[in-house]
N, C-alpha and C positions, 0 to 999 in steps of 0.2 A: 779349319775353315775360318777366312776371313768376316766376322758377322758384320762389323762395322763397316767393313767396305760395301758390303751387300746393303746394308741399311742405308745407306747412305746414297747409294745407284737409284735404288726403290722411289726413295722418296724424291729424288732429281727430277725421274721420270714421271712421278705423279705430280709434282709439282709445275711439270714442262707441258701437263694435257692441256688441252685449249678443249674440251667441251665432254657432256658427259658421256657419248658414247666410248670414249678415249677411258673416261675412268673405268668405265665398265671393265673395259677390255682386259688393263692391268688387275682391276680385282681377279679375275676368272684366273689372269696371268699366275697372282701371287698366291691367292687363299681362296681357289676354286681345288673340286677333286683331285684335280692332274697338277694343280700349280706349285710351283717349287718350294713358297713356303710351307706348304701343306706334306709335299714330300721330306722336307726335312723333319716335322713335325712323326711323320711315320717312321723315323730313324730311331726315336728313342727307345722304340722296342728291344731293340738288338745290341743297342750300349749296354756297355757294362756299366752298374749302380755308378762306379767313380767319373766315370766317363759323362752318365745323366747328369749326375748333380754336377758338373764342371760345365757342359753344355747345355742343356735344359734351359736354365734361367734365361740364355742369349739366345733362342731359338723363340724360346715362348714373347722376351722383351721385344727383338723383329717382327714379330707378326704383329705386336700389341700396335708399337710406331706407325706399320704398314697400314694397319683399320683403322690406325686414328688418320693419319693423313687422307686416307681415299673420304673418309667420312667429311672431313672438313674441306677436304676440296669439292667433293659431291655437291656440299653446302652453299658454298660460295658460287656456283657453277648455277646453280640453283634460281638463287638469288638472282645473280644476272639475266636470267632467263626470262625471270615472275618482271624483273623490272624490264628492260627490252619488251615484254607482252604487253604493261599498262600504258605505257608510253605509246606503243601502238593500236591502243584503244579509245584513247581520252576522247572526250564525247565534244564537239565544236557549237557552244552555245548561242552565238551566233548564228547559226546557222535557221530558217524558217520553218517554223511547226510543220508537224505532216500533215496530211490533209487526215479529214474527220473519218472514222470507219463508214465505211461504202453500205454496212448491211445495213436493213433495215425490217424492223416488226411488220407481219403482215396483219394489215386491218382487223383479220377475225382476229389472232392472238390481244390484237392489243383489244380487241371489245370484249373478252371473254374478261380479260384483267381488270377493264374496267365494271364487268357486270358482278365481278366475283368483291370487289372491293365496298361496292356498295352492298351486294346483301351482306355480307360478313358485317359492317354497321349495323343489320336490322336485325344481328343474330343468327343469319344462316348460315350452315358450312357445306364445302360441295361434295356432292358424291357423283360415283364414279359406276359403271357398270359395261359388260361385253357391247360389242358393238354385234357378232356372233350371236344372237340370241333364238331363242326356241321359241313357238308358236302360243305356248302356252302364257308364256311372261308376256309378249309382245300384244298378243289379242284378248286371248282366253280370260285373263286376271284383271283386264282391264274394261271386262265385261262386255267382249266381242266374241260370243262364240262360234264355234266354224258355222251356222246356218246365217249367221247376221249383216244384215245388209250395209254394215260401216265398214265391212271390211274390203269390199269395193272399190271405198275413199284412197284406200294404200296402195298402188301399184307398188307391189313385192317383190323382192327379190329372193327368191325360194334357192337353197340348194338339194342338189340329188340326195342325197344322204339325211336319215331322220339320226335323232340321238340316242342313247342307250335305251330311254322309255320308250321309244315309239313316235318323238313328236316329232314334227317338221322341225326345219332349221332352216334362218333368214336371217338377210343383214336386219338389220331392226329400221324401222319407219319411222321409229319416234322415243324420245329421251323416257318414255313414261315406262320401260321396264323398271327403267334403276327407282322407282318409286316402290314399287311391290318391291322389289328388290332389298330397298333399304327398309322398311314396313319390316316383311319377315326377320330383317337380322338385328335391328335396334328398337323395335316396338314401338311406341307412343310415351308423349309428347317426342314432335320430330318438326323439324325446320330445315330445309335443303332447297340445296336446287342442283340443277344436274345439266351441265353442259356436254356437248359431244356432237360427234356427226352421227347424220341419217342419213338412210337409204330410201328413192323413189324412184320408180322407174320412170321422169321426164324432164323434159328438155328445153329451154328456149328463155330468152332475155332476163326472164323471172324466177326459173326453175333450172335444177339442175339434177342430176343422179345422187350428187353425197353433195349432203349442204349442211351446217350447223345448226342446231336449236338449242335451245337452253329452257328447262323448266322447272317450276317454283312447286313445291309440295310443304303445308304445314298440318299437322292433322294435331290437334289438342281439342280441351271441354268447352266448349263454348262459341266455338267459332262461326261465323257466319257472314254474309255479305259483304257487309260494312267494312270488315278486316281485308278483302279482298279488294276492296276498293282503296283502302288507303296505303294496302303494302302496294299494287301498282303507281300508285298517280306518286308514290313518294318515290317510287324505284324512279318512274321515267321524267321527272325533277330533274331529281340528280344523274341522270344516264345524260339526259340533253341540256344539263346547264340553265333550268329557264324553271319561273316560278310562272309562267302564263299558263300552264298545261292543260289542259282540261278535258275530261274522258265521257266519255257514255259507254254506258252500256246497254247492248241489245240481248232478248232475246235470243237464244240459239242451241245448238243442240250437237253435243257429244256424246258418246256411250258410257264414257267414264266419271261426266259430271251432271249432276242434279242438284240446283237448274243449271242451267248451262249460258252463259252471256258472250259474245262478242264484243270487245272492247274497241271502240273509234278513239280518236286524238284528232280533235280539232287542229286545223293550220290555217294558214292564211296564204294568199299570192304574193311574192316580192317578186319583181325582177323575170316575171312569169314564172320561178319556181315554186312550190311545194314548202314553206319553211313551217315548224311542228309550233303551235303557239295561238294564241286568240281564242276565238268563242265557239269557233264551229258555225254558228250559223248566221254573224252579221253580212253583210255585204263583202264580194272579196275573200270569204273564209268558206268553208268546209269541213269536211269530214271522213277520215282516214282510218281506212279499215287496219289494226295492228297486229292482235294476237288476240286467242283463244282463250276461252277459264271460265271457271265456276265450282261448285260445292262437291268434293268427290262423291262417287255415288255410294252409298251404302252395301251391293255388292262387290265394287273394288276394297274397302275396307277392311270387309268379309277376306277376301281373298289375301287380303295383306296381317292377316293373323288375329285383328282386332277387332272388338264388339261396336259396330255402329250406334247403338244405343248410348254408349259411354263416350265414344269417340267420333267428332265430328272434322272437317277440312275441306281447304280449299286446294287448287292447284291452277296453274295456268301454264302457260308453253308459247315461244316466240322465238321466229328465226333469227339467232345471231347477223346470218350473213345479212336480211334485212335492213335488223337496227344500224349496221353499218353503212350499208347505201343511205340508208335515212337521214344519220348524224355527221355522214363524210360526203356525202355528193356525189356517190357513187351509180351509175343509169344502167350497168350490164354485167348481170350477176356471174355469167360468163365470164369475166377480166379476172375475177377470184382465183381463179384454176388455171388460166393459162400459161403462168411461169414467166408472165414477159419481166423482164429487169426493170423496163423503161416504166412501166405501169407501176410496180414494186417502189422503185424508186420517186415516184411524184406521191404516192400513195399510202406506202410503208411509213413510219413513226422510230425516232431513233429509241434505240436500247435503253438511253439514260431518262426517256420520257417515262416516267413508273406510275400510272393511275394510282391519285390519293386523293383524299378526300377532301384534305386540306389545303393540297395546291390546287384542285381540279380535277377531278378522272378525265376531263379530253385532253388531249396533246395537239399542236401543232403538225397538220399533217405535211 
C-alpha cells in the first residue's frame, strides 16, 4: 500500500476544511473505531514479524502526521472563532450610562440599619428570636400570667395547636421574648437589642396586624435610671440627626418594668407640621408620646435565670415603622404593606446609601 499517497490525500483534505465541525468529521473519518487509519492499525496483528517491522513504522508515522495536522488545524480554526467572537463583542464607549438600578431599600429595612448601626457604637449587638413563640416566653416570663389583666393590652393572635409542653402558641405581640430568650442562654452582663415583627390583632392609619418593633435590653450591677435616660436621648440624637432633643419622662406602667416611665420628645410646629426638636413646652412646641421603658422588674430577671439582688436593668421598646414615619414624613402606616412601586419608589433609599455614622445614618429619601 501506498502510505505516502494516503498521507498526503489526509492531510489535503484536512487542510481544505473550512470550520471545525469538518475537522471533527475527518478525525471520526481517520482515527475514530471504524476509521481507516485505525483499521490499518488493526492489520498488525496478522502480519508476519517481517511484514510488521517493514510496515509498522509507516502505519504508526500516518497517523502520527494525521493528529498532528487535525490538532493544528482544530487550533487555528479555534482561534478564528475566539477572534470573529471578541470582535463581535467590543463594548461602544460612547455610548450613554444606563440608567441607575430601579430597586430601592424599603423605609423599615433602611431604619433597622440605621438603629442597628447606632447601638453597635454604644456596644450593643442584635439578637434575634422565633416570631412563632409560646405563651409562656411571650407573657408568663415577662410577668403576665394567664389571670393578668395586661394581657388584654395584646389582641393575640392564638393558634389551634399547643406545643409539646402543653402551652399555647402565638405569633408573638412583642420583641421582649428574645429578652428571656437571650437571659437564659448568655446570662449577665448583656447589652442587645432586638428588632423584628409583631403581631396585633388591629387596623387603621396608625396600626397594623404585623408592624415592626425593635427593643433595647442591658441588665448589669449597677444600673439605674440615669443610664436609661442617656442610652435613649443619645440613641434618638443620633437616629434624628439633631442635638435639640429633649425627653421626659412620665410615670407609667408595664408588667415587665419597675418603675415603669413613658418617654415624650419635645417638637415644635414648622410649616404646620410636627418636626422632633425644641423644649416641649415654649410657645409653638409640644410634646410627643414615643416609646415605652424602664427598670426590668425583678420577676422577669428571675425568670431569665439571674439573681435580682446581683443583677439590675433597664429595657425599653419602640415601633420601627413609627420612627420612620417620624424621620421620613411618612402619615399612613398602611402605605408600608401595600406593595405600590410608585410609593416604594418616592420612599425607598438606594442600596449604595449604607447608614454610618460618619457619613450620617439618614440617607436621602
Amino acid at each position: 500500500m501506498d502510505y505516502s499517497s494516503s498521507q498526503a490525500e489526509a492531510l489535503a483534505r484536512i487542510a481544505a476544511a473550512g470550520d471545525l465541525d469538518s475537522i471533527e468529521r475527518l478525525r471520526v473519518e481517520f482515527l475514530g473505531k471504524q476509521g481507516s487509519i485505525s483499521a490499518l492499525l488493526k492489520t498488525l496483528g496478522g502480519m508476519s514479524p517481517e511484514a510488521r517491522q517493514a510496515e509498522g513504522p509507516q502505519i504508526h508515522a500516518l497517523r502520527e502526521a494525521v493528529t498532528a495536522a487535525l490538532a493544528d488545524a482544530k487550533a487555528v480554526l479555534e482561534a478564528a472563532a475566539l477572534e470573529a467572537k471578541l470582535a463581535a463583542e467590543t463594548v461602544d464607549l460612547s455610548l450613554p450610562a444606563p440608567e441607575l438600578p430601579r430597586g430601592t431599600i424599603h423605609p423599615v429595612s433602611q431604619v433597622m440599619d440605621e438603629l442597628a448601626e447606632i447601638f453597635a457604637d454604644m456596644g450593643f449587638s442584635v439578637a434575634t428570636g422565633p416570631e412563632i413563640e409560646d405563651d409562656w416566653h411571650n407573657f408568663t416570663a415577662l410577668n403576665m400570667p394567664e389571670s393578668h389583666p395586661a394581657r388584654a393590652m395584646h389582641d393575640t393572635f392564638y393558634f389551634p395547636d399547643k406545643d409539646g409542653e402543653g402551652r399555647d402558641m402565638l405569633l408573638r405581640t412583642h420583641t421582649s421574648p428574645v429578652q428571656i430568650r437571650t437571659m437564659l442562654a448568655q446570662g449577665a452582663p448583656l447589652r442587645i437589642i432586638a428588632p423584628g415583627r409583631v403581631y396585633r390583632s388591629d387596623s387603621d392609619a396608625t396600626h397594623t396586624p404585623m408592624f415592626h418593633q425593635v427593643e433595647g435590653l442591658v441588665i448589669d450591677k449597677g444600673i439605674h435610671l440615669g443610664h436609661l435616660k442617656w442610652t435613649l436621648e443619645t440613641f434618638l440624637k443620633a437616629f434624628f440627626e439633631r442635638e435639640d432633643i429633649v425627653l421626659r419622662l412620665r410615670p407609667s406602667y408595664f408588667p415587665f418594668t419597675e418603675p415603669s416611665v413613658e418617654v415624650d420628645v419635645g417638637f415644635k410646629l414648622e410649616g404646620g407640621r410636627r418636626v422632633l426638636g425644641g423644649s416641649g413646652d415654649a410657645p409653638g412646641h409640644g410634646w410627643m408620646e414615643l416609646l415605652g421603658s424602664g427598670m426590668v422588674n425583678r420577676k422577669v430577671i428571675e425568670y431569665g435565670g439571674l439573681d435580682p439582688d446581683e443583677w439590675q436593668g433597664f429595657a425599653f421598646g419602640v415601633g420601627v415603622d413609627r420612627l420612620a414615619m417620624l424621620k421620613y414624613g411618612m402619615d399612613d402606616l398602611r402605605a408600608f404593606f401595600d406593595g405600590d412601586g410608585r410609593w416604594l419608589q418616592h420612599y425607598g433609599f438606594s442600596p449604595l446609601d449604607v447608614p454610618t455614622l460618619s457619613a450620617g445614618v439618614g440617607a436621602v429619601a
